[in-house]
C-alpha positions as CSV (number, residue, x, y, z in Angstrom):
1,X,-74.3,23.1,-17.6
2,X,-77.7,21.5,-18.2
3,X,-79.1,21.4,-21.8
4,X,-82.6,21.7,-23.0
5,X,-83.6,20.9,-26.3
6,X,-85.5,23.3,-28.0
7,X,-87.2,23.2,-31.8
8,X,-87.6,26.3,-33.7
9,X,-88.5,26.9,-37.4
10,X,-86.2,28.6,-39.7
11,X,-86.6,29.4,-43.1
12,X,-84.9,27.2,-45.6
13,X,-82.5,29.8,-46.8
14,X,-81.1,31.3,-43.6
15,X,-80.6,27.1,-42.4
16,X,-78.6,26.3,-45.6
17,X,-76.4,29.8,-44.9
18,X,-75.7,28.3,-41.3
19,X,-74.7,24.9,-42.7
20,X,-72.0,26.9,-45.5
21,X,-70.1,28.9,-42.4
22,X,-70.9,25.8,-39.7
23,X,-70.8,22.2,-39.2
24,X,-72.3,22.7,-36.4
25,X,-75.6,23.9,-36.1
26,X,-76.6,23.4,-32.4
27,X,-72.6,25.8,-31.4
28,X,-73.9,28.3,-34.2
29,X,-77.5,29.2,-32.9
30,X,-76.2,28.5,-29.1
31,X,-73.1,31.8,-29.7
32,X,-75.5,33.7,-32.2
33,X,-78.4,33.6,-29.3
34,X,-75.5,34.4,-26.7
35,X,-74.2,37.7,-28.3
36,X,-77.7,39.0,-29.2
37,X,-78.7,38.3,-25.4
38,X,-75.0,40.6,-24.2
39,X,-75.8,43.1,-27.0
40,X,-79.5,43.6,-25.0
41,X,-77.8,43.9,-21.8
42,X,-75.6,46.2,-23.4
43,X,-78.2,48.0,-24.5
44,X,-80.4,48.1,-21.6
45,X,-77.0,49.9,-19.4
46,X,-76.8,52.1,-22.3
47,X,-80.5,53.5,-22.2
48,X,-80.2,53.3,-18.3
49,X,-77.4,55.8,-18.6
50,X,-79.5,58.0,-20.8
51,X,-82.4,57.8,-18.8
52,X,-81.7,57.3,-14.9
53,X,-84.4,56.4,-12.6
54,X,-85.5,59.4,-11.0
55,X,-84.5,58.4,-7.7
56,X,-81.2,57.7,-8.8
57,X,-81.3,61.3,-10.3
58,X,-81.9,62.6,-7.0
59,X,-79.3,61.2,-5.1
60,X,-77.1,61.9,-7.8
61,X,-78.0,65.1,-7.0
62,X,-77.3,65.5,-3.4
63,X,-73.7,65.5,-4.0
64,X,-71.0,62.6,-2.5
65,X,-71.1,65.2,0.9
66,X,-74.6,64.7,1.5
67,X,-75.0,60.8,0.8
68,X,-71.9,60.6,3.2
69,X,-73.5,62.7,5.9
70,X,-76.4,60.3,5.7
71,X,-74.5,57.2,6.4
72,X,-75.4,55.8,9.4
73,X,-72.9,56.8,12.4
74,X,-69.6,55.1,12.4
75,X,-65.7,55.3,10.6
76,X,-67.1,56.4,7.3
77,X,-63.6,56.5,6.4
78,X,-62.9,52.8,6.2
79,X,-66.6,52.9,4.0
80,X,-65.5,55.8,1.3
81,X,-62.9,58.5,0.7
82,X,-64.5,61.6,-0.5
83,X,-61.4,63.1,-1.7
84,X,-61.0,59.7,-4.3
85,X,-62.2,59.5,-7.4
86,X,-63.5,62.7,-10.2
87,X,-67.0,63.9,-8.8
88,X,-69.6,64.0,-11.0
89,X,-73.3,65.2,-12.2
90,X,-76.1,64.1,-14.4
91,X,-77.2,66.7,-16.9
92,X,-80.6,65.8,-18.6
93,X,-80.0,65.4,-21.9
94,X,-75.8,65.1,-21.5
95,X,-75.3,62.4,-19.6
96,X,-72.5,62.1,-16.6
97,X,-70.5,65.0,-16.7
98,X,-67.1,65.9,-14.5
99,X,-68.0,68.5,-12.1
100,X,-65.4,71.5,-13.1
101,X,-63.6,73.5,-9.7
């Protein structure tokens, strides 16, 4: 992995807190940038969920029947089984939801 070296200014305070819990000051920064970068990506699936594209919506809405029908022709049955799996919706302001038979 390549390194760049990077300066940033920190108050005084917050620098002396780092040196008390690590040595290390380069491993603390590098892990404390890593996890708020995953908790954004986290974050960003999470509000995804909440709020699908409205394309997405749609085909959501078509059904697993419908996107199968549109496959192009060939053995869709080495591509999906239909019977496999719990079949779902989106409901605006719910979220995923198990379709009930």
């Amino acid at each position: 992995m390549s390194t760049e070296r990077v300066t940033i200014t920190l108050p005084r305070d917050l620098v002396d807190e780092v040196d008390r819990k690590e040595r290390n000051r380069s491993k603390f920064i590098r892990e404390a940038i890593q996890h708020e970068l995953e908790r954004r990506r986290r974050e960003a699936v999470r509000q995804s969920l909440l709020t699908p594209h409205p394309e997405s919506q749609e085909t959501t809405e078509w059904g697993l029947d419908a996107w199968v029908a549109g496959l192009p022709e060939g053995d869709e049955d080495d591509l999906l089984d239909a019977d496999a799996g719990t079949e779902v919706r989106w409901r605006p302001g719910e979220g995923w939801a198990q379709v009930e038979r």
